[in-house]
C-alpha positions in Angstrom: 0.3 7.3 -15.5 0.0 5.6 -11.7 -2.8 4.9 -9.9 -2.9 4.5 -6.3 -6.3 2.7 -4.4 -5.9 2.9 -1.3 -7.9 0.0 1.5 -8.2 -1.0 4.7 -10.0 1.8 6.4 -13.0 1.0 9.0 -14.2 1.8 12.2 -12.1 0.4 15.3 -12.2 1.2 19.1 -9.6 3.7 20.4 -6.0 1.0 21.5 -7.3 -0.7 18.2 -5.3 -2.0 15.3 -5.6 -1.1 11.8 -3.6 -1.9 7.9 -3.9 0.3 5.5 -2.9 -0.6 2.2 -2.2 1.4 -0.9 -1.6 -0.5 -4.5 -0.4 1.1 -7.8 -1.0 0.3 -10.9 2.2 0.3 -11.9 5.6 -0.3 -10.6 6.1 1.5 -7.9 10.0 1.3 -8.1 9.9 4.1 -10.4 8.3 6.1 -7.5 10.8 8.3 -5.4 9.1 8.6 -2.7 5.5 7.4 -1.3 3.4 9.1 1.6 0.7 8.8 3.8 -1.6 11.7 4.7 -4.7 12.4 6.2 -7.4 15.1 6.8 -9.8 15.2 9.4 -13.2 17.6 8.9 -12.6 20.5 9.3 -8.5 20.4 9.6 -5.9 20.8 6.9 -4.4 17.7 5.1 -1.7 16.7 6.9 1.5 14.5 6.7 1.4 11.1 8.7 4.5 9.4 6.9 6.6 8.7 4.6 9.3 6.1 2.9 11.9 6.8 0.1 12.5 4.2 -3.0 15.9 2.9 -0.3 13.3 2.8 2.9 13.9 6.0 4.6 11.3 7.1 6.8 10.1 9.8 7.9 6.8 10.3 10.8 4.5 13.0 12.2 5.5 13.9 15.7 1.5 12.6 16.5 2.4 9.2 15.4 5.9 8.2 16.3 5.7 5.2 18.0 2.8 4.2 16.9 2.4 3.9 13.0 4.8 1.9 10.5 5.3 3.0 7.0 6.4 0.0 4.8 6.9 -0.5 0.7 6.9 -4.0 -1.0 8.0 -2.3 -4.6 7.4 -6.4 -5.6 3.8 -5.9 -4.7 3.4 -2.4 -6.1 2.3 -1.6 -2.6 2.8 0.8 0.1 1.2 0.0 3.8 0.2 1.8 7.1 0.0 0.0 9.9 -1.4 1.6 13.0 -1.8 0.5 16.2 -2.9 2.1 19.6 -5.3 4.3 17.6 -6.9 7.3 19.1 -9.6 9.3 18.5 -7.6 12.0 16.7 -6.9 9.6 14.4 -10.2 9.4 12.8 -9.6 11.4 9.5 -10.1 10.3 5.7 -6.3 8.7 5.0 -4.9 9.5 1.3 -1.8 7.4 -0.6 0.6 10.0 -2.2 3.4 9.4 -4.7 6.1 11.4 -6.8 7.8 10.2 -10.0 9.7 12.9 -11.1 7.6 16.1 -10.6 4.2 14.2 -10.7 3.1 13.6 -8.0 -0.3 10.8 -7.8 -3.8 10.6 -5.0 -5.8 8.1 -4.4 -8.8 8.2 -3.5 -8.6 8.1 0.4 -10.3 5.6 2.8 -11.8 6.1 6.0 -10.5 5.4 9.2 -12.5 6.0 12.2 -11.2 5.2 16.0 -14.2 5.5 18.2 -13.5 6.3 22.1 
């Protein structure tokens, strides 16, 4: 069983900077591959990014650029760094994970980029 808590949502002005953080409870080395998404109200959850156990990456078209998927599998911990934020952004961000064929939440933090 892994659990994934996710942190470092808030509320930040659009061109803003924010770091969001997602620890497991376990190793994450055993995880294949780890994720971002978000959902905004009223929108489907979408991908944002995500990083294989060697550090591929992979990034929504909406964020190239601008967002930076990392994994310190020492830490247990996957992060999301954003920068130049825009109001689209604003959206409820969720950690994903897959070891084997289960695949792991958390909980989702806020983010909200305010114009």
């Amino acid at each position: 069983q892994v659990q994934l808590v996710e942190s470092g949502g808030g509320l930040v002005q659009a061109g803003g900077s924010l770091r969001l953080s997602c620890a497991a409870s376990g190793t994450i080395s055993s995880i294949n591959t780890m994720a971002w998404y978000r959902q905004a109200p009223g929108k489907e959850r979408e991908l944002v990014a995500r990083i294989s156990s060697s550090g591929l990456t992979n990034y929504a078209d909406s964020v190239k650029g601008r967002f930076t998927i990392s994994r310190d599998n020492a830490k247990s911990t996957v992060y999301l760094q954003m920068n130049s934020l825009k109001a689209e952004d604003t959206a409820v961000y969720y950690c994903w994970g897959i070891r084997g064929l289960v695949a792991y939440w958390g909980q989702g933090t806020q983010v909200t980029v305010s114009s």
